[in-house]
N, C-alpha and C positions, 0 to 999 in steps of 0.2 A: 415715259417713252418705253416702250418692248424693245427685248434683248435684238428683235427685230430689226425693227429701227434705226437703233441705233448703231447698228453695222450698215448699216448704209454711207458712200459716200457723202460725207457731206450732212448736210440735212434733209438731202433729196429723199421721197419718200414712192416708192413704189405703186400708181394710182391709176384704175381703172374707172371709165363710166360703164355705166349700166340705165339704161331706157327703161323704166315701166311700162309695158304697152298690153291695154287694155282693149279688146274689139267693142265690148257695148260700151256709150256713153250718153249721157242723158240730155244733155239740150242741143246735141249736133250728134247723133246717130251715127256709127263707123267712120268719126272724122279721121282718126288715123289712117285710115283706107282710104280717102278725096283723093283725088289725081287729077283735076281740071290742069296741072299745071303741067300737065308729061310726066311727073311725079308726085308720089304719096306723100302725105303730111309727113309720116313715118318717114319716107329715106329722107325727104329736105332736114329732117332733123338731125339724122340722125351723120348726113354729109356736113352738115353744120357744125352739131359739136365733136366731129373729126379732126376739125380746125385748129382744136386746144395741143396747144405743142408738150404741156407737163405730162397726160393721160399714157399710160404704154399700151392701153387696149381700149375695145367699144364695143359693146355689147348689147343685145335688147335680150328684155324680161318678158317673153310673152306670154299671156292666160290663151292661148286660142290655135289652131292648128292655122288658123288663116292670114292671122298676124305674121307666125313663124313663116308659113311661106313665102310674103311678101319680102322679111328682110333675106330670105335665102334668092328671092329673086335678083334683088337690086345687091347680093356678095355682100352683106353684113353675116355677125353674129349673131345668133340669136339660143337661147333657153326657152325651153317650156317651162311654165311654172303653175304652180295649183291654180286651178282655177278661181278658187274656194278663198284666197288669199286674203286678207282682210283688209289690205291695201298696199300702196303701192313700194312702199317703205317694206311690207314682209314680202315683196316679191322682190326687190332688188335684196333682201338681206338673205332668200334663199338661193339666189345665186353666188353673193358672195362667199359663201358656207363652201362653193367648190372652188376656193380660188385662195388655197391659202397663204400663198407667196404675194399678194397685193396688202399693202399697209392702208391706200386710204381708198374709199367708193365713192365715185359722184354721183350722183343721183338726177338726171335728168330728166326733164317732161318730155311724154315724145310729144305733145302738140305745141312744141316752141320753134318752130320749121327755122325761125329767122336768131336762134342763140347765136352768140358770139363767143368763138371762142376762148377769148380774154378773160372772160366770165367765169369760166373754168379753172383757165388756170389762176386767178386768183384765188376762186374759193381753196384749191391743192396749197398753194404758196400762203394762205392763213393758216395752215396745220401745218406747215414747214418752218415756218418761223417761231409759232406758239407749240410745243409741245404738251403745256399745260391745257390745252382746248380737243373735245374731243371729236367737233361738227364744228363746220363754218357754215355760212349763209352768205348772201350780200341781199341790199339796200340801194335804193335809189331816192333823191329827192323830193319830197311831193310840195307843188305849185300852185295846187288851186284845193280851193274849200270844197269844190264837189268831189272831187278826189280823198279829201282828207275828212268826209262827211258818210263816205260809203263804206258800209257795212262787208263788201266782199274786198274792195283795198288794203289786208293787215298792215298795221302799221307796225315799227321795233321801234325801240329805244334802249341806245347802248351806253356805256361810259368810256370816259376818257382811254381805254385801252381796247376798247374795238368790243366787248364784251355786253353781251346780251343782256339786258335788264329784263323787256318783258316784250311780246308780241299781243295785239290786241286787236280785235275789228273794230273798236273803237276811238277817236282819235285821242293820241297820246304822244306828246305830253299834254293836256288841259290847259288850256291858257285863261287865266282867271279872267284876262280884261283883252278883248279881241280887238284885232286892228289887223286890219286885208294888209298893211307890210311886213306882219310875221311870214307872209306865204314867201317872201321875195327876200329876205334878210338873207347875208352869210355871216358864218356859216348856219345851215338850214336848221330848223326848227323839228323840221317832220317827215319824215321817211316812209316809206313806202318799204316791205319787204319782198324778195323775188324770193318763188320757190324753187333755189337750188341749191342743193346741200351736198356737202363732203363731209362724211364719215370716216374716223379713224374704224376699220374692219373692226376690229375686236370690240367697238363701242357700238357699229354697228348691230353685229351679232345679238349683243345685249340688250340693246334697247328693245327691239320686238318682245322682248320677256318681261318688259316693267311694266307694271300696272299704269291701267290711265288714272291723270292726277285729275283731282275735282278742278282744276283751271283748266286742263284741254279738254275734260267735256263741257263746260262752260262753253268757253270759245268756238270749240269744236276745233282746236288746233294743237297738230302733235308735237311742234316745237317744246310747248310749255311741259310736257311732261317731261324734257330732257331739264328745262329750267327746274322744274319742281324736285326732281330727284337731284339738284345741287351743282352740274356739269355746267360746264362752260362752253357756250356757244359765241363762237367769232362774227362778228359781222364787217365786211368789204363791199364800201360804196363804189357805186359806180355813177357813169352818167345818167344813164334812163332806164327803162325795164323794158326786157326782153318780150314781145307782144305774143302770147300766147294767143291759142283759137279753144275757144268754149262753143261759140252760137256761130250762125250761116253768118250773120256780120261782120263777124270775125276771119271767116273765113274769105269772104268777097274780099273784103277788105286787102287780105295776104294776097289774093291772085291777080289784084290789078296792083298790086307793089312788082311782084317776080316778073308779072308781063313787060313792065317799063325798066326793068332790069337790063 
């Protein structure tokens, strides 16, 4: 724990989000820009994870003059950030670079319109309590084999103290001898991971400078570099996962939920 820190009341720790928002994307074209619903993917998200009562600010990371204007329209914060960035993780760590009074950064998607704020502040209240952990994550349960068969579903597997073993596209744990009531057992077998992360600042800062380990370019996933360099990642279950938008299906899908809202 930083001299930081630990001046703090309590164990409370000082925690800002920050939005990566990108305008090009590849299998839904300027989805952060949609507004069939009176509003942008972007602000429903970003009203959303407004919600989380730990966070003291909210901010968006934008690549594009046109992103920025949109959260300046609907009164958010926003940054410009390299365009050039190499992902979303060095754009949310370039804006924490100005913010050096914040201990921990959440890392949110903007195309999760429908996050919960709960979600948040548990990932914050895993660094509050573990000072040994330097990122938290959370987990959901997974229920069915096509789910736990799909190659873009990461799954974790943690230990008995909430602690990250290992992320994979793969399903994991292996079950030597299968039977469809491992999907249904408590407690569950096989988790699902969600992509949102809280970073202790100072580990954030860091991590953008460590080499990728041969398991996230395997996987293609950047959690495992924080595994591989020896760090501790927290994991916090929750009930279900927060339904992002990738594809137009996804997105149809979101606007006849907010219309019967």
């Amino acid at each position: 724990m930083t001299t930081q820190e630990a001046s703090r009341t309590g164990n409370l720790l000082r925690s800002q989000i920050i939005i990566p928002a990108r305008l090009a994307s590849t299998r839904l074209p300027r989805k952060l820009l949609l507004r069939e619903t009176g509003k942008t993917v972007l602000q429903h998200t970003y009203e959303s994870a407004r919600r989380a009562r730990k966070p003291a600010g909210i901010c968006v990371a934008a690549d594009h003059e046109e992103i920025a204007d949109e959260v300046r329209r609907f009164g958010g914060q926003v940054f410009l950030t390299d365009p050039a960035a190499a992902s979303g993780t060095d754009r949310v760590a370039e804006v924490a670079r100005q913010m050096p009074d914040v201990d921990v950064v959440v890392n949110v998607q903007g195309d999760e319109p429908e996050i919960a704020g709960e979600t948040i502040d548990l990932a914050v209240q895993l660094l509050e309590d573990r000072p040994d952990a330097v990122m938290s994550t959370l987990a959901t349960p997974i229920r069915t084999r096509e789910q736990l068969d799909e190659p873009s579903c990461v799954k974790v597997v943690f230990d008995a103290g909430s602690r990250a073993l290992y992320f994979s596209r793969s399903p994991i744990p292996h079950a030597r001898q299968w039977e469809d009531s491992l999907l249904t057992e408590e407690p569950p077998h096989f988790y699902q991971h969600i992509g949102l992360y809280a970073y202790r600042r100072e580990f954030l800062l860091r991590l953008t400078q460590l080499p990728r380990s041969d398991l996230e370019k395997l996987e293609n996933l950047e959690q495992l570099r924080v595994l591989s360099a020896g760090f501790t990642i927290l994991v916090g279950v929750v009930c279900q996962a927060t339904i992002g938008i990738d594809t137009e299906k996804d997105y149809r899908a979101f606007v006849r939920r907010a219309s019967s809202c």
